[in-house]
C-alpha positions as CSV (number, residue, x, y, z in Angstrom):
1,X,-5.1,-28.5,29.2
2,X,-2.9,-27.3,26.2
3,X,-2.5,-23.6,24.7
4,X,-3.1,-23.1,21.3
5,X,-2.7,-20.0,20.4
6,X,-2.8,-18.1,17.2
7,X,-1.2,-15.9,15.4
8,X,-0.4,-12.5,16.9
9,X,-2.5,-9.8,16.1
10,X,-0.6,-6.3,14.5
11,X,-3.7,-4.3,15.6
12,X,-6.9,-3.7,17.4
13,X,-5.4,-5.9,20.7
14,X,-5.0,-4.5,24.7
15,X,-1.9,-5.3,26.2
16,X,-2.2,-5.7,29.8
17,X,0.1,-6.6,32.7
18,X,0.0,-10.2,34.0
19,X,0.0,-9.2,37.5
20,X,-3.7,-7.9,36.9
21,X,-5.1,-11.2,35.1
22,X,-3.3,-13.5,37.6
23,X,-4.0,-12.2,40.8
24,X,-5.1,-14.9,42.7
25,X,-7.2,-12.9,45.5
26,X,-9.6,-11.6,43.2
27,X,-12.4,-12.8,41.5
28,X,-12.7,-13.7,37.4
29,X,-15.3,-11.2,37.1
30,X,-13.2,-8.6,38.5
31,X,-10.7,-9.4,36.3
32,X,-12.8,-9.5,33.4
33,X,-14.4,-6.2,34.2
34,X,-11.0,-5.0,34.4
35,X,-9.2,-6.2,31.2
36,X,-12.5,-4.9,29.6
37,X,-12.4,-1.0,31.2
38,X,-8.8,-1.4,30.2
39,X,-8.9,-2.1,26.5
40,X,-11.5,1.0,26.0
41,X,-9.7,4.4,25.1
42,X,-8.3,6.7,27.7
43,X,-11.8,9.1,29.2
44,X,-13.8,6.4,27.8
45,X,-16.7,6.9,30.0
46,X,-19.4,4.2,31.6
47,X,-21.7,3.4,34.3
48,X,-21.8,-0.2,36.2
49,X,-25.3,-0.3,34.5
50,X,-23.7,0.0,30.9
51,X,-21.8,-2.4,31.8
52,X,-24.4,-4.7,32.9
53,X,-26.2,-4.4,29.5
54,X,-23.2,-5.3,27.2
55,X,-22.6,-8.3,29.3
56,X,-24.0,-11.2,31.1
57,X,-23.5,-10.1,34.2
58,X,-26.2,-7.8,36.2
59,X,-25.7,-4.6,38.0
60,X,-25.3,-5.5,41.5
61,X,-22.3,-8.1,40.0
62,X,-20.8,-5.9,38.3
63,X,-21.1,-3.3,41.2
64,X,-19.5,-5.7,43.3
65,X,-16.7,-6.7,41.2
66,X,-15.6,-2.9,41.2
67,X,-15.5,-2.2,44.5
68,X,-13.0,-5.4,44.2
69,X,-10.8,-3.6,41.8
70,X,-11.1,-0.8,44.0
71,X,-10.3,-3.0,47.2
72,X,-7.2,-4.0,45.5
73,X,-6.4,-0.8,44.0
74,X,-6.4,-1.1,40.3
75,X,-10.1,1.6,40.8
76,X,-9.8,4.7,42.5
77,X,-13.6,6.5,43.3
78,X,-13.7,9.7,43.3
79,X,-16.8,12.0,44.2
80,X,-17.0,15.2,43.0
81,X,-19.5,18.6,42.9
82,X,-20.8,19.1,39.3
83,X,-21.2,23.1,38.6
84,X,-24.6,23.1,38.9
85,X,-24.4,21.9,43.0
86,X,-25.4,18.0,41.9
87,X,-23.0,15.4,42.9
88,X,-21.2,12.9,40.6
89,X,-18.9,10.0,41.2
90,X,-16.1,8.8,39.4
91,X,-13.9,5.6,39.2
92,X,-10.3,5.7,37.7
93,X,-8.9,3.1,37.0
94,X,-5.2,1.4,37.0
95,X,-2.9,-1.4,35.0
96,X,-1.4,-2.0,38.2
97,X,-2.5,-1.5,41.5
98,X,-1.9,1.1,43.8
99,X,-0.7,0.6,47.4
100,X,-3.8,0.0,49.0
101,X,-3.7,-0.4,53.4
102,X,-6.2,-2.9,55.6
103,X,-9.0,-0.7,55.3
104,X,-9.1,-0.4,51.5
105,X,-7.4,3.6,51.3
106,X,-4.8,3.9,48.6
107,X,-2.1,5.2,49.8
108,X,0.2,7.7,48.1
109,X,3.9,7.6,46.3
110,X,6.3,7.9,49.6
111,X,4.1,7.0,52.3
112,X,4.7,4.1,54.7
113,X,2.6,1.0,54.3
């Protein structure tokens, strides 16, 4: 198979590690989903349904391919109390992975593997 590429773009492009796109242990999808979250603007906001609708993929797939990103740490979910007592749940994601251990929590900046 041959690369042919053409001519680099000055604008309106996502620049995005290697590491991410070429990680063997995770799926395509995942990495898809990824590069895709990634080229929106920072607090772009979505739902794995939304993302289901502008894409081939359904809900459930797409579902599964974040809790991969968040297996391998490039997602972080967070769950949080809304003001009116409702609760919420947010993913935040990564261009490179955070230390994640065996049982899939990210561990933080100074801690031991």
């Amino acid at each position: 198979m041959t690369i042919v590429r053409t001519p680099r773009l000055e604008r309106d492009f996502t620049i995005l590690p290697n590491r991410a796109l070429r990680n063997p242990h995770m799926s395509y999808r995942a990495r898809g989903i990824l590069a895709y979250i990634l080229s929106m603007p920072d607090n772009w906001r979505t739902s794995a349904e939304t993302l289901a609708r502008q894409g081939a993929e359904g809900r459930d797939a797409v579902r599964t391919a974040l809790n991969e990103l968040i297996q391998f740490g490039y997602a972080r979910r967070t769950k949080m109390r809304n003001p009116d007592g409702t609760f919420c749940t947010e993913l935040h994601f990564r261009d490179f992975p955070a230390r994640v251990d065996e049982l899939g929590t990210m561990r933080g900046k100074g801690t031991q593997p």
